[in-house]
MDTraj code that builds the backbone (N, CA, C; nanometers):
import mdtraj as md
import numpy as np

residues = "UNK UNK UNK UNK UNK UNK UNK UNK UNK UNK UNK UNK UNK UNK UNK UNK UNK UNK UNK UNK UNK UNK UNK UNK UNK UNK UNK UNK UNK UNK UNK UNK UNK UNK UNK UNK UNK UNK UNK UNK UNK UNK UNK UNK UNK UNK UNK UNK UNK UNK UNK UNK UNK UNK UNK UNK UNK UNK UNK UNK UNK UNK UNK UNK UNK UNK UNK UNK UNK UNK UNK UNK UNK UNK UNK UNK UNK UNK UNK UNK UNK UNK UNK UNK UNK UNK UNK UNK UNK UNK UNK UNK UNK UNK UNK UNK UNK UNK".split()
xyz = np.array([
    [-3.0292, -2.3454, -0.3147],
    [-2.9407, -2.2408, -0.3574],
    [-2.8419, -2.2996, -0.4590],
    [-2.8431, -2.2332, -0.6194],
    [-2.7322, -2.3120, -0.6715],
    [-2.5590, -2.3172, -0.6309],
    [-2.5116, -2.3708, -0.6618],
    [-2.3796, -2.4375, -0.6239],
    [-2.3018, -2.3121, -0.7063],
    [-2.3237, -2.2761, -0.7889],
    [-2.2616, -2.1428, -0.8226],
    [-2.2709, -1.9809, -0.7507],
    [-2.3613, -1.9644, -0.7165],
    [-2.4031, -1.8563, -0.6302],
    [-2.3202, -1.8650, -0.4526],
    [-2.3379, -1.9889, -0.4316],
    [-2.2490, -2.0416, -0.3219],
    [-2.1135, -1.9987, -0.3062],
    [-2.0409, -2.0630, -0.3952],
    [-1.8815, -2.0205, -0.4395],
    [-1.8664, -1.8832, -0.4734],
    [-1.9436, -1.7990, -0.5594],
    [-1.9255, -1.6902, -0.5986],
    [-1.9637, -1.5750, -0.4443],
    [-2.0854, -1.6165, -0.3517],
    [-2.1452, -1.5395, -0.2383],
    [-2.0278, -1.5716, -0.1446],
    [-1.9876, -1.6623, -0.1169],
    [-1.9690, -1.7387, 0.0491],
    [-1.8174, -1.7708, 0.0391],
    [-1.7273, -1.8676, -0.0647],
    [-1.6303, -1.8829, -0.0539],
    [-1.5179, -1.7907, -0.1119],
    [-1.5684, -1.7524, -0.2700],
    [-1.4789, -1.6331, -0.2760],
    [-1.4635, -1.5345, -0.2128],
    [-1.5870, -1.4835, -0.1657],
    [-1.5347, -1.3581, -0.0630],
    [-1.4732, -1.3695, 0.0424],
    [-1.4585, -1.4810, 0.0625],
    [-1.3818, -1.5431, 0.2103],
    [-1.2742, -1.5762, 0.1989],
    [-1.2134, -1.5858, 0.0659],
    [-1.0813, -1.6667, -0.0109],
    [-1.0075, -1.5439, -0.0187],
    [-1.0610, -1.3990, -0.0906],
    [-1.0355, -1.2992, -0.1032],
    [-0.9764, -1.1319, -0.0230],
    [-1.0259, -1.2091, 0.1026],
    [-0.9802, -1.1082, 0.2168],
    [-0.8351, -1.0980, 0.2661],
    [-0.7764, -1.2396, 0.2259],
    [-0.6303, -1.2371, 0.2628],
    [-0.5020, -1.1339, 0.1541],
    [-0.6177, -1.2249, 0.0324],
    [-0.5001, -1.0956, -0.0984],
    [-0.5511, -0.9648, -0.0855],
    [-0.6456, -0.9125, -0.0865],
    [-0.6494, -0.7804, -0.0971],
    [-0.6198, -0.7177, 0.0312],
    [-0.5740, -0.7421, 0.1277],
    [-0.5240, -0.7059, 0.2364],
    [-0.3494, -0.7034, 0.2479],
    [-0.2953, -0.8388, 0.1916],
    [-0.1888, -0.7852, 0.1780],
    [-0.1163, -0.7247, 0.0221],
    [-0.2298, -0.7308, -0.0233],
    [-0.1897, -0.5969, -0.1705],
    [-0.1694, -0.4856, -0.1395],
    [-0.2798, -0.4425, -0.0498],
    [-0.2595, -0.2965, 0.0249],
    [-0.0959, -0.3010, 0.0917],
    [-0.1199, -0.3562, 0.2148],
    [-0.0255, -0.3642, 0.2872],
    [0.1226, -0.3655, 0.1861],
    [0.1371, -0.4271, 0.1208],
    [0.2748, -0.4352, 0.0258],
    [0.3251, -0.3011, -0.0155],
    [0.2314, -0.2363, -0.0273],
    [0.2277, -0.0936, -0.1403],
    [0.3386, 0.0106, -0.1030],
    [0.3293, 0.0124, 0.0419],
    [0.4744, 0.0924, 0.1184],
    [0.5817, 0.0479, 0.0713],
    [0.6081, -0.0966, 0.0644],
    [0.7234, -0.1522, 0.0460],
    [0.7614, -0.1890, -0.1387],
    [0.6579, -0.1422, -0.1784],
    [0.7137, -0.1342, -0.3395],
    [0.7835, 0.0339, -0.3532],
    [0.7515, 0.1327, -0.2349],
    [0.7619, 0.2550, -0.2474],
    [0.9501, 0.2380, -0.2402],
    [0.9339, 0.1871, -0.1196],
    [1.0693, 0.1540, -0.0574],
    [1.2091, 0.0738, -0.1227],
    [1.1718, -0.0364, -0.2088],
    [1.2124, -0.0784, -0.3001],
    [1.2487, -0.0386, -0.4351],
    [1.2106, 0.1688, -0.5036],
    [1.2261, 0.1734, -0.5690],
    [1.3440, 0.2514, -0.5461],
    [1.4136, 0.2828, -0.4424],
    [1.5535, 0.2933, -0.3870],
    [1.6548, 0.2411, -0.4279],
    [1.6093, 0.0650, -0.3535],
    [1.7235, -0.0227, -0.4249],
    [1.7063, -0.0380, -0.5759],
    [1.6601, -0.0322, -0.6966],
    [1.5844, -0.0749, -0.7995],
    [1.6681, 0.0346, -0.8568],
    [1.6529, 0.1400, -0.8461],
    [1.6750, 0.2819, -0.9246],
    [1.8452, 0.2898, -0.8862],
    [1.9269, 0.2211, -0.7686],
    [2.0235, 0.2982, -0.7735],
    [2.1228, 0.1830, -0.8248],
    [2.0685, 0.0296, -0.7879],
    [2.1521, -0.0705, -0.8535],
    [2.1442, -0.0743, -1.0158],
    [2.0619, -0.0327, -1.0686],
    [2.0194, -0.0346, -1.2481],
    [2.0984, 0.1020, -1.2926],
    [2.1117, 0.2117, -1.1980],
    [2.1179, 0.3692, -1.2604],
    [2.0388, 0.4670, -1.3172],
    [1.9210, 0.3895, -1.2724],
    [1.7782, 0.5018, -1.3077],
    [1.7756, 0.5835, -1.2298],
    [1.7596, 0.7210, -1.2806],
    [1.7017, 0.9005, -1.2542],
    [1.5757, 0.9069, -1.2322],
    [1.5462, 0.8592, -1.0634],
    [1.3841, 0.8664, -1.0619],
    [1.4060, 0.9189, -0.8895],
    [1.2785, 0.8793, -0.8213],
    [1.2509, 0.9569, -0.6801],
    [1.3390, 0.8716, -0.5687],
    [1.3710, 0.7460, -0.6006],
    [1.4504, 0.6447, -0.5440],
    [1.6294, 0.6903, -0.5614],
    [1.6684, 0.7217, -0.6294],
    [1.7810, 0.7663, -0.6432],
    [1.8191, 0.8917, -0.5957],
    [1.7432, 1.0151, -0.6109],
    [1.6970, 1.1244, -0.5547],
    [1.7526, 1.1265, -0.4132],
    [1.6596, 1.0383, -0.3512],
    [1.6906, 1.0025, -0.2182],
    [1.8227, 0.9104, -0.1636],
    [1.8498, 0.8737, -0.2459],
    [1.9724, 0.7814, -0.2014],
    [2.0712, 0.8974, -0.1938],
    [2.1122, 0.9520, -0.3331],
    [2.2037, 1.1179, -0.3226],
    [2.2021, 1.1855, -0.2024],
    [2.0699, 1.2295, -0.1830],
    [2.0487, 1.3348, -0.0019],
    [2.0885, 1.2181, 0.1107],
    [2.0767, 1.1393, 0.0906],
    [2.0809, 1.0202, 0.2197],
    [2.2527, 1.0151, 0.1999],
    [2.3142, 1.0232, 0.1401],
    [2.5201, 1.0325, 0.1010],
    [2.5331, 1.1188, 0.1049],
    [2.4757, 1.2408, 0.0501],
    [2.5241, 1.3992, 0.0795],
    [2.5064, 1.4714, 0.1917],
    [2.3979, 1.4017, 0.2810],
    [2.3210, 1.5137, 0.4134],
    [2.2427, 1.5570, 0.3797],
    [2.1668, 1.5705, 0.2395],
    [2.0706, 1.6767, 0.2268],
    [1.9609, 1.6682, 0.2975],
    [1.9238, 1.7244, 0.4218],
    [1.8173, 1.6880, 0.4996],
    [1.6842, 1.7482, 0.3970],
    [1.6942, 1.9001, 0.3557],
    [1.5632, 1.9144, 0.3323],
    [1.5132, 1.8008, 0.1962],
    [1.5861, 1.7707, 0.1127],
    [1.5219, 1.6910, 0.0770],
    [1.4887, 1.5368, 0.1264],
    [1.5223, 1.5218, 0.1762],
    [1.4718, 1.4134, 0.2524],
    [1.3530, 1.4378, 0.3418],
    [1.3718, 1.5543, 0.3944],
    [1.2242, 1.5745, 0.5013],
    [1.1127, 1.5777, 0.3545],
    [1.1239, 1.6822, 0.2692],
    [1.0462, 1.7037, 0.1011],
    [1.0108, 1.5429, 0.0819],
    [1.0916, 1.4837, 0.0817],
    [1.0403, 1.3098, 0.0294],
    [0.9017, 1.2734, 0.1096],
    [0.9556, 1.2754, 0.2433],
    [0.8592, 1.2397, 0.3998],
    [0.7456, 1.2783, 0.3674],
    [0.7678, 1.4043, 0.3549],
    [0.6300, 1.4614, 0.3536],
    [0.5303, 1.4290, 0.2188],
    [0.6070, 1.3739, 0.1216],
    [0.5771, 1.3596, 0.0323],
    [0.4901, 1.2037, 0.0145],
    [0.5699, 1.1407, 0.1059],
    [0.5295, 0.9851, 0.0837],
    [0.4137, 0.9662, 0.2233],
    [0.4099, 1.0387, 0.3264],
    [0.3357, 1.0041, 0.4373],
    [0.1806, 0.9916, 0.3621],
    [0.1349, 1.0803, 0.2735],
    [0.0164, 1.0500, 0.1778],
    [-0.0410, 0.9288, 0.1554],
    [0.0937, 0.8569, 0.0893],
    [0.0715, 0.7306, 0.0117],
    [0.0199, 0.6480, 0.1396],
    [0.0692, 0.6271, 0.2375],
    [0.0727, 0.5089, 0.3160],
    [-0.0617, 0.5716, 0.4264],
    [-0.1417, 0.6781, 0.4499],
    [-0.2516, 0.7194, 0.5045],
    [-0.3768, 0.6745, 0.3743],
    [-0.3227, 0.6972, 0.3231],
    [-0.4492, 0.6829, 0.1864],
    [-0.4478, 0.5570, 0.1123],
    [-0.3223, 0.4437, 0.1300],
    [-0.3578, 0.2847, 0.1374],
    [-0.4404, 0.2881, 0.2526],
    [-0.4108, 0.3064, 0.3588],
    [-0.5434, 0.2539, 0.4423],
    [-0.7111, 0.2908, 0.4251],
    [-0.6715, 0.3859, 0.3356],
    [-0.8426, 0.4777, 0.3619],
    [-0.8883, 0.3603, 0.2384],
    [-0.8104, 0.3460, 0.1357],
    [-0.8473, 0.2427, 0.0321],
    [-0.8698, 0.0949, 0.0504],
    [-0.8130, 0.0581, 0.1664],
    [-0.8082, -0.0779, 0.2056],
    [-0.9082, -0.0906, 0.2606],
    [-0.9927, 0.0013, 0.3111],
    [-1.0672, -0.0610, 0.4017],
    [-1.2370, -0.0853, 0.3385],
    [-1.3072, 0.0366, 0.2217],
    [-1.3975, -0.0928, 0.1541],
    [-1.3964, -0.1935, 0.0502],
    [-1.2920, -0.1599, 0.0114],
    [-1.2485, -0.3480, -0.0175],
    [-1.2666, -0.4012, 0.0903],
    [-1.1964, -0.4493, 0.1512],
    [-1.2303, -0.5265, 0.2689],
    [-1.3792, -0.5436, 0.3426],
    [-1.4269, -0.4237, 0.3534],
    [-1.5557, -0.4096, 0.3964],
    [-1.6613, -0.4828, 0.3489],
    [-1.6770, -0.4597, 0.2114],
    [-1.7360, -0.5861, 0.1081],
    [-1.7213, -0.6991, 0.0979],
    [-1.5882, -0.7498, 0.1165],
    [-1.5674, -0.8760, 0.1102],
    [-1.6158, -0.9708, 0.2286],
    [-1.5666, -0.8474, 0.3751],
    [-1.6027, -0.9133, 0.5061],
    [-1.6840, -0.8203, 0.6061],
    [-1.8025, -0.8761, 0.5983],
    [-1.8820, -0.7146, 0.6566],
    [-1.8584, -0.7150, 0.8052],
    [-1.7851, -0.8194, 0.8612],
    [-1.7707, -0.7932, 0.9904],
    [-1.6809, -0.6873, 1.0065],
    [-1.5781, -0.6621, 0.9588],
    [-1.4923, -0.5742, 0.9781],
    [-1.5673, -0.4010, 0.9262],
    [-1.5589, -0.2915, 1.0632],
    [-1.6147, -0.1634, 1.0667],
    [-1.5597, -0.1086, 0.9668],
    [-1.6944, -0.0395, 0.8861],
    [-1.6549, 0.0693, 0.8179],
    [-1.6550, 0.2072, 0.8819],
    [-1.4779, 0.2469, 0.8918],
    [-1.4417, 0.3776, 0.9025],
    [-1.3269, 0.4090, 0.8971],
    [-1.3051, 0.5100, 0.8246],
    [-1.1910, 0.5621, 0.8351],
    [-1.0755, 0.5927, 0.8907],
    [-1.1529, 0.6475, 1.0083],
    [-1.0556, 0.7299, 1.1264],
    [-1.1062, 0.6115, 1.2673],
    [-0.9845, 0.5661, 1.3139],
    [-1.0064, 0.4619, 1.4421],
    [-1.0375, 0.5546, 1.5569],
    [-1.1561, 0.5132, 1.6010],
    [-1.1936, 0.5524, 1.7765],
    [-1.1270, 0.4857, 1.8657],
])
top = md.Topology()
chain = top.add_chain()
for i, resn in enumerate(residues, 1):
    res = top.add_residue(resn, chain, resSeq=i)
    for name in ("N", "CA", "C"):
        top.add_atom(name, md.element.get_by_symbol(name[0]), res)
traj = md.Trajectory(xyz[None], top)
């Protein structure tokens, strides 16, 4: 078997399961971070938004955010998982946990 096919079959995909796992995983917390980012600089974005309702009380927008962001962090997982799948076929492909 050449020595290239080796590294490319066997070790990269094995090297690879740790970053693309916590790439996913990070993704909430870049959401979360654009809070602090937007209100220490003075940027007018979804991070600041929320900081305002979070000092004013505004609940409904804050629940509006929730509902807004629960998406993101259900649908990193649905994405994380054939990446992963490919890389490491031990780990089940599915979506929804039994």
């Amino acid at each position: 078997m050449p020595y290239r096919r080796v590294i490319l079959r066997h070790a990269l995909r094995n090297a690879l399961i740790v970053p693309v796992t916590l790439i996913f995983l990070e993704l909430n917390g870049v959401l979360s971070q654009v809070v602090v980012v937007e209100v220490f600089f003075q940027y007018a974005g979804f991070g600041r938004m929320l900081f305002d309702a979070a000092n004013f009380g505004d609940i409904q927008v804050l629940q509006a955010a929730t509902r807004w962001r629960w998406p993101f962090a259900v649908g990193r997982n649905c994405y994380r998982t054939p990446p992963t799948f490919f890389l490491n076929p031990r780990v089940p492909l599915r979506l929804v946990p039994t």
